[in-house]
C-alpha positions as CSV (number, residue, x, y, z in Angstrom):
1,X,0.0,0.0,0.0
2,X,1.2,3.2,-0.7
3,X,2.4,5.6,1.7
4,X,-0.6,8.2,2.7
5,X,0.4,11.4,4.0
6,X,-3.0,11.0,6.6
7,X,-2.5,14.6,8.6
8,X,-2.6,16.5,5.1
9,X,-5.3,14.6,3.7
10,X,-7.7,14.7,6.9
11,X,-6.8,18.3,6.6
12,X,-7.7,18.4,3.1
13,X,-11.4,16.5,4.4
14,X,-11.4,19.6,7.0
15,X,-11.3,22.5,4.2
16,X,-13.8,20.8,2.3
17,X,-16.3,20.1,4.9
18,X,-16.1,23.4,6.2
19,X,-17.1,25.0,2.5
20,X,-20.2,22.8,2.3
21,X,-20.7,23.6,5.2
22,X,-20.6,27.4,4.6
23,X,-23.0,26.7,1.3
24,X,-25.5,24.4,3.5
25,X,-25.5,27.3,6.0
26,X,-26.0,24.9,8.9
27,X,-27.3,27.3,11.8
28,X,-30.3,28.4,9.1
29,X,-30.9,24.7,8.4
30,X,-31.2,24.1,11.8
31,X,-33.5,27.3,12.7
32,X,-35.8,26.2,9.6
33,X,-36.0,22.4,11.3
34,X,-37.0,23.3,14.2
35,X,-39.6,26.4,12.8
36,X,-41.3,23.3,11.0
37,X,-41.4,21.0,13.9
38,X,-43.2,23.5,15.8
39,X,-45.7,23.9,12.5
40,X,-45.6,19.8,12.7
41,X,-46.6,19.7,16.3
42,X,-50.1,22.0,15.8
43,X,-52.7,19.7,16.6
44,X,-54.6,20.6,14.2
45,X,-52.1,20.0,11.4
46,X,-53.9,16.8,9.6
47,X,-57.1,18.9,9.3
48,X,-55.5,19.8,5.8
49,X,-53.5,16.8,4.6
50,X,-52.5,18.9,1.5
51,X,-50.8,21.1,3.4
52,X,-49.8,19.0,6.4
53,X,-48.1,16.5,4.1
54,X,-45.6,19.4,2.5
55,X,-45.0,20.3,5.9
56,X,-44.0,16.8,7.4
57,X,-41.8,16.1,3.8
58,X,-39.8,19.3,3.9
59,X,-39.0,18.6,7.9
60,X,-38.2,15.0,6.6
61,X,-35.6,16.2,4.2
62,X,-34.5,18.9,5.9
63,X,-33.8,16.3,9.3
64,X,-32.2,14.3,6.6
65,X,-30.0,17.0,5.4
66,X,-28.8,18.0,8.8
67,X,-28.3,14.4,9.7
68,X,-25.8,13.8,6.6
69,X,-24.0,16.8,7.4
70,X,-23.6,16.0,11.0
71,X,-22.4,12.6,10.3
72,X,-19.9,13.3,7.8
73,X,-18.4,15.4,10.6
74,X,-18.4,12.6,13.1
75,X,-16.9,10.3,10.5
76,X,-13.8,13.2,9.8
77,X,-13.6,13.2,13.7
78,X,-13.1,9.1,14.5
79,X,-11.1,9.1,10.8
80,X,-8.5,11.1,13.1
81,X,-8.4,9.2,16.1
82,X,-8.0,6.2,14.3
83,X,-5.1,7.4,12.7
84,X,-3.7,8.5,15.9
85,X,-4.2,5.1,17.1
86,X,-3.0,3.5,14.8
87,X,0.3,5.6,14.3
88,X,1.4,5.3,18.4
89,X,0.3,1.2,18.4
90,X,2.4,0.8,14.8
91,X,-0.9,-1.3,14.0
92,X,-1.0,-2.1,10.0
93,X,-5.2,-3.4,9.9
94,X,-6.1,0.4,11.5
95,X,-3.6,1.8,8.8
96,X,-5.4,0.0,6.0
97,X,-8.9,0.3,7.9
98,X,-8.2,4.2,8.0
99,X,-6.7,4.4,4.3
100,X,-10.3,2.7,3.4
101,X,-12.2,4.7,5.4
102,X,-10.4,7.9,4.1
103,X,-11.5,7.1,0.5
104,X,-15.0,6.3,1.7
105,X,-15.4,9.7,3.6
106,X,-13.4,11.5,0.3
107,X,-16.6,10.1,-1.8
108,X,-19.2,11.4,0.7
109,X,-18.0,14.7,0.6
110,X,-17.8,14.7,-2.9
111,X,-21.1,13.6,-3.2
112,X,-22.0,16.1,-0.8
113,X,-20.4,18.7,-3.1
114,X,-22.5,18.2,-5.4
115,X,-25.5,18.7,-3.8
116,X,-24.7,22.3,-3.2
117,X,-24.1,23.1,-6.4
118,X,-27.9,22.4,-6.7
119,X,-29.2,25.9,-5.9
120,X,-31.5,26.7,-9.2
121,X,-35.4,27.9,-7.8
122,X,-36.9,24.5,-8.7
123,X,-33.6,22.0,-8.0
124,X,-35.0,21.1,-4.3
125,X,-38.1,20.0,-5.7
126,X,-39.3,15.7,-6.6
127,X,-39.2,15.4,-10.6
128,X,-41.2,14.4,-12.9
129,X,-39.2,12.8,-16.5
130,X,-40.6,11.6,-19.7
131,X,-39.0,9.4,-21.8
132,X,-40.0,9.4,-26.1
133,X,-38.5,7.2,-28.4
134,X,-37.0,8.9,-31.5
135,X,-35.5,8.1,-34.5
136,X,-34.9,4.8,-35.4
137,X,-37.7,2.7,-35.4
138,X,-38.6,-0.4,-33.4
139,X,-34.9,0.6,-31.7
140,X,-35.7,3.6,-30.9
141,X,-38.8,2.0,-28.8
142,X,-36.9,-0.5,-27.6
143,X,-34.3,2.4,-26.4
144,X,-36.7,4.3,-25.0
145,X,-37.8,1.3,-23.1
146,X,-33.7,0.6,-21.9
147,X,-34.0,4.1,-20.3
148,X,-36.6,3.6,-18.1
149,X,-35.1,0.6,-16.9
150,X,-31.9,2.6,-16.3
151,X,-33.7,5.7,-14.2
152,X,-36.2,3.3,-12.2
153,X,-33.2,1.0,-11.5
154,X,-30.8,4.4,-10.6
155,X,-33.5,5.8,-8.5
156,X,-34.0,1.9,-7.1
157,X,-30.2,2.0,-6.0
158,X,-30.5,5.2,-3.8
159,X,-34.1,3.8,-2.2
160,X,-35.8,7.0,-3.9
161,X,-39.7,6.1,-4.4
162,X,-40.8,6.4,-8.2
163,X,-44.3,5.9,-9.5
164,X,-44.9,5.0,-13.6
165,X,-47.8,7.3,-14.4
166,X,-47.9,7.2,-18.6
167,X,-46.7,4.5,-20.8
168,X,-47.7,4.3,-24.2
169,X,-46.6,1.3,-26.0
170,X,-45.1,1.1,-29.4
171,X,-46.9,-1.9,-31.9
172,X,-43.8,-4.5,-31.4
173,X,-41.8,-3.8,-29.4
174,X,-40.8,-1.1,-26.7
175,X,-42.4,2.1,-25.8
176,X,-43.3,5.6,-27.5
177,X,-43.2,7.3,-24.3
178,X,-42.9,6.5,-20.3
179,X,-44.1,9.5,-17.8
180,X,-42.5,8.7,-14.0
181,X,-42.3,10.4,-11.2
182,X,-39.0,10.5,-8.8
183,X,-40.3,11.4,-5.0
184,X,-37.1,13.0,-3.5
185,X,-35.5,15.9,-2.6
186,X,-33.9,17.6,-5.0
187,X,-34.4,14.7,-8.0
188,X,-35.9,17.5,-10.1
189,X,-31.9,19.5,-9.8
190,X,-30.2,16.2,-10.1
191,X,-31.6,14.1,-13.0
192,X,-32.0,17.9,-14.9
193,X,-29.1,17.2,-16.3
194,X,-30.0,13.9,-17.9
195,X,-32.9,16.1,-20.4
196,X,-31.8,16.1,-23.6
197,X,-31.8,13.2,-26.6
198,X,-29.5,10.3,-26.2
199,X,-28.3,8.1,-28.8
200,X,-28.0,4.3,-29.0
201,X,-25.2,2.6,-31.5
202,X,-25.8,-1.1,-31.7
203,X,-26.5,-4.6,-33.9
204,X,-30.7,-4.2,-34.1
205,X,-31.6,-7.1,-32.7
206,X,-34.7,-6.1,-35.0
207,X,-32.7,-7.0,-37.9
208,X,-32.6,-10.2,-39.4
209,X,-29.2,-8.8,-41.1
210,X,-27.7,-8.5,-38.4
211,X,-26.7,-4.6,-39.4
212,X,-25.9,-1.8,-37.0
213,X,-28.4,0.4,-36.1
214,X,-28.2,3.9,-34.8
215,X,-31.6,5.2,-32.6
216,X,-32.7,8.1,-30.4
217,X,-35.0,8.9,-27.5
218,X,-35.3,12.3,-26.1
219,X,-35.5,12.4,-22.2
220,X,-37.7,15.4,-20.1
221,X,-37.2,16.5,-17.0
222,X,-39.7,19.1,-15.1
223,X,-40.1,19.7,-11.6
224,X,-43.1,18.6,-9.9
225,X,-45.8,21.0,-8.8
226,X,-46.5,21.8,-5.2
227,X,-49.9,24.0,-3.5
228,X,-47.9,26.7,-3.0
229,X,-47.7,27.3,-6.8
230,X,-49.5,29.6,-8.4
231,X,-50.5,27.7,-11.6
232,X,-53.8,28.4,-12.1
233,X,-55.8,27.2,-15.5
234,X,-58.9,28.1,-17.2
235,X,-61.2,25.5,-18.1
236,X,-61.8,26.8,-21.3
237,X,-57.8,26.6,-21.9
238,X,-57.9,22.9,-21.7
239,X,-59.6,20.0,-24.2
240,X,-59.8,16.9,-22.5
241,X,-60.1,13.3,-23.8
242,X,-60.8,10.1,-22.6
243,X,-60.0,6.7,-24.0
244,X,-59.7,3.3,-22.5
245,X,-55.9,2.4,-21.0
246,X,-53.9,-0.4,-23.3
247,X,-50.9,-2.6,-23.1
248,X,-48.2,-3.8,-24.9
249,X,-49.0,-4.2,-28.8
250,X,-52.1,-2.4,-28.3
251,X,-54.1,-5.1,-26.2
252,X,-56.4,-3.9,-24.1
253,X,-56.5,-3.7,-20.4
254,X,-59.3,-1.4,-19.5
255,X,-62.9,-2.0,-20.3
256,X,-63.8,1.8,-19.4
257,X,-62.5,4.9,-20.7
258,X,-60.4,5.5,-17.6
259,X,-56.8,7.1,-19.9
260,X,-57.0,10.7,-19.7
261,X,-55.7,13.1,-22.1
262,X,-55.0,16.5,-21.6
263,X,-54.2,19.3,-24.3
264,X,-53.4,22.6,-22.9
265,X,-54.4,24.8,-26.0
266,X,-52.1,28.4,-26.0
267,X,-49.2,26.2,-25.8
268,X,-49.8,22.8,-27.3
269,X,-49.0,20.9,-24.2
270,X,-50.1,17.5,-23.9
271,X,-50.5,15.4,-21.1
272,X,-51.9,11.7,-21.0
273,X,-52.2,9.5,-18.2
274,X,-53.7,5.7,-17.7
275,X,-51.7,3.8,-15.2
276,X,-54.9,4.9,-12.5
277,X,-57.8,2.8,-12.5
278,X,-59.9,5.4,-12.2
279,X,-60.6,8.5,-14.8
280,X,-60.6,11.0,-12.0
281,X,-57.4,9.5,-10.6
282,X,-56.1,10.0,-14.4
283,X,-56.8,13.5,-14.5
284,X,-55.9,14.6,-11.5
285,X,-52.2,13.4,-12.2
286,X,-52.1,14.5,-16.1
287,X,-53.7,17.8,-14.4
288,X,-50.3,18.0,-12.0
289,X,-47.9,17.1,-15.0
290,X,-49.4,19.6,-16.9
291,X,-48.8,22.4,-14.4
292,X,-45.5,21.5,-13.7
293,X,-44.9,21.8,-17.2
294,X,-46.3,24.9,-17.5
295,X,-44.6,26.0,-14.4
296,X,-41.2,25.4,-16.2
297,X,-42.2,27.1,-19.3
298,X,-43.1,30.1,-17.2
299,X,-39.9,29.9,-15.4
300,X,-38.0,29.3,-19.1
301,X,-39.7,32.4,-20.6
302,X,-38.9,34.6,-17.8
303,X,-35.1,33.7,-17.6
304,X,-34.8,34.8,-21.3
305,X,-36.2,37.9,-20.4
306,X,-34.2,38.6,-18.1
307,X,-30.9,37.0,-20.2
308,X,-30.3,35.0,-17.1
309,X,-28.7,31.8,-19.1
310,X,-26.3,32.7,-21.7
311,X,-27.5,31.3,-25.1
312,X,-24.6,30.0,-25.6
313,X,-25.1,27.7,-22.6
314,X,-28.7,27.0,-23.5
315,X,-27.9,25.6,-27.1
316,X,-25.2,23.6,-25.7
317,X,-27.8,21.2,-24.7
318,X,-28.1,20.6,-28.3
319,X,-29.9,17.4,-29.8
320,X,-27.6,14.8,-28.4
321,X,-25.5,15.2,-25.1
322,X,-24.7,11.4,-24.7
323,X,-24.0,8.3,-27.0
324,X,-24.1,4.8,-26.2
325,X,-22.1,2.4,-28.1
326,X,-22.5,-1.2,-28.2
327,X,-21.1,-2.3,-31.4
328,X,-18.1,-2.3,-32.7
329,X,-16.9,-1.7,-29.4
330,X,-18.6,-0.6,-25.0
331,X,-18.5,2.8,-24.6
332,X,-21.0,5.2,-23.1
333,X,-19.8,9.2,-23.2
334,X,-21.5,12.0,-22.4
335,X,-20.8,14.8,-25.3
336,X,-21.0,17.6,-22.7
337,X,-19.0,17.1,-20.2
338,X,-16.3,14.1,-22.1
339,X,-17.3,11.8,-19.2
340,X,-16.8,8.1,-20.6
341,X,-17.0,4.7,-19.4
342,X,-16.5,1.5,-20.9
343,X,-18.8,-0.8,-19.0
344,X,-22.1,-0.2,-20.8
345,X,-24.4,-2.9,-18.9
346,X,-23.5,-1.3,-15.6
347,X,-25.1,2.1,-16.6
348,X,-27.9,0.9,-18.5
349,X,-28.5,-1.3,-15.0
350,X,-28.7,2.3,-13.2
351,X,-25.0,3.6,-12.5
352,X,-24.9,6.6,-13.4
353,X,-23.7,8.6,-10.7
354,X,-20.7,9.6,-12.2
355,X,-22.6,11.0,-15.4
356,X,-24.7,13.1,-13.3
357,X,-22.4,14.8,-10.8
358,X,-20.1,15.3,-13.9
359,X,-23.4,16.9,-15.7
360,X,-24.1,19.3,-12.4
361,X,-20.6,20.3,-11.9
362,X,-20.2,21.1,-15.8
363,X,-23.6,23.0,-15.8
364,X,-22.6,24.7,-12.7
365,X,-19.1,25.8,-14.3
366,X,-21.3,27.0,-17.4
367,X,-23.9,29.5,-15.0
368,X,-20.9,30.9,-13.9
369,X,-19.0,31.7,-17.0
370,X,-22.1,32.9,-18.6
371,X,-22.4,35.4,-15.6
């Protein structure tokens, strides 16, 4: 094992702590925990569940938040001592116990890092991503359908909640579209920088020549409403149909018109929903998408009014930002930010980690050229 100079490097843990810790701005965390236990603790709380369940979430993920931060300090702390420890005893297991334990804590922290650079209006909020197949046929369905194995199964990893509201099947195989929600904080600022078209090189196993086959699907990401948004939309702005749900190939598995389908008429938005069993269930979450939607576009239109992005930095999430090869030879690489790996079943199986903190820290480097 290589020598580690351990003072420097717990040092090194020390500085970078302490600016997350600045960002995080620990004494207002704690101030905001305990202004919504008292909120929690009114006994009348549950007479609005609406209202009672943002409050009990936010002190749930602000707890959380504290938590982590505390921890990682504990964790710098013993790191120390063992060190110490194992330094004066001349014992070589706490050497390479602490030398494991120093990566571990290095990861956390960068991880940590990352989450500060989330500081965008709508990055603390749960998302809300839809996934359309492209160009490319039957392999662009059949991509389409690989990326909503890859979120679920990335959100599956870090125990994060997810519920599959839309899914519209293409005729043999795959999917034209897959609407899903992500329930936890700060998945709308995280998987953000997954929206843009991604592009599949492969053998088509659609082929009976066996030729290579290049496919896209285009990935959305929007924030999900909450009540204190004011999104408010006429009735007479919205057409709404109703059809009965369907399932792979186009079989049915709905004898009622339970799917919803809602088109926001100024803009052209449309919204459909039929994984409910009920019509009113239906619209009331194509109803939510659609204002989270609209709440985006409102937030889009008045950042180009004030020239808040660079348009430079806006185009740069041109049509494709990431390729995944297959054939001739394992690569996946993201076009923004060069990130590359070479182990293509273990980020369509979720691990993507790496792709995403590389996408926040390059958007984050972006925001602050631009400005």
């Amino acid at each position: 094992m290589a020598e580690i100079d351990f003072p420097a490097e717990i040092r090194a843990l020390r500085a970078t702590y302490s600016s997350i810790e600045k960002v995080s701005d620990v004494e207002a965390l704690r101030a905001e925990i305990a202004d919504l236990s008292e909120q929690a603790g009114v006994p009348n709380l549950w007479d609005d569940p609406a209202a009672a369940q943002v409050v009990t979430s936010r002190l749930s993920h602000r707890q959380s938040e504290l938590e982590r931060l505390e921890k990682l300090a504990a964790r710098i702390d013993d790191l120390e001592v063992l060190v110490e420890l194992g330094q004066d005893e001349h014992d070589a297991d706490s050497m390479e116990e602490a030398a494991k334990e120093l990566a571990s804590v290095r990861k956390a922290l960068e991880e940590l890092e990352v989450v500060t650079l989330l500081s965008g209006e709508y990055d603390e909020r749960e998302a809300v991503v839809t996934i359309r197949s492209g160009a490319g046929g039957v392999d662009a369905a059949d991509f389409a359908e690989m990326l909503l194995r890859m979120y679920l199964r990335w959100a599956e990893r870090h125990g994060y909640p997810t519920s599959v509201l839309d899914t519209s099947y293409a005729e043999e195989a795959g999917l034209k579209s897959a609407t899903f929600e992500v329930k936890a904080p700060y998945a709308f600022g995280t998987l953000s920088v997954e929206a843009g078209t991604h592009r599949l090189v492969r053998i088509s196993p659609f082929d009976n020549q066996g030729r290579r086959q290049t496919s896209f699907a285009a990935v959305e990401v929007i924030p999900l409403i909450e009540q204190t948004d004011s999104i408010e939309i006429p009735d007479n702005e919205i057409r709404v149909d109703v059809f009965r749900s369907s399932g792979p190939g186009g079989q049915s598995v709905n004898t009622t018109d339970s799917a919803v389908r809602l088109t926001h008429l100024p803009t052209g938005i449309v919204v459909s929903m039929q994984n409910e069993k009920s019509q009113i269930q239906n619209r009331a979450a194509a109803m939510r998408v659609l204002q989270s939607r609209l709440l985006l576009l409102k937030k889009e239109q008045e950042d180009a009014e004030k020239k808040a992005l660079a348009g430079d930095v806006k185009a740069s999430w041109g049509d494709q930002m990431r390729s995944y090869v297959l054939n001739p030879y394992q690569m996946v690489k993201d076009l923004r930010t060069e990130h590359e790996v070479g182990n293509t079943s273990a980020v369509l199986d979720g691990d993507i980690d790496d792709f995403i903190d590389a996408g926040i820290r390059w958007r984050a480097e972006a925001r602050n050229a631009a400005e």
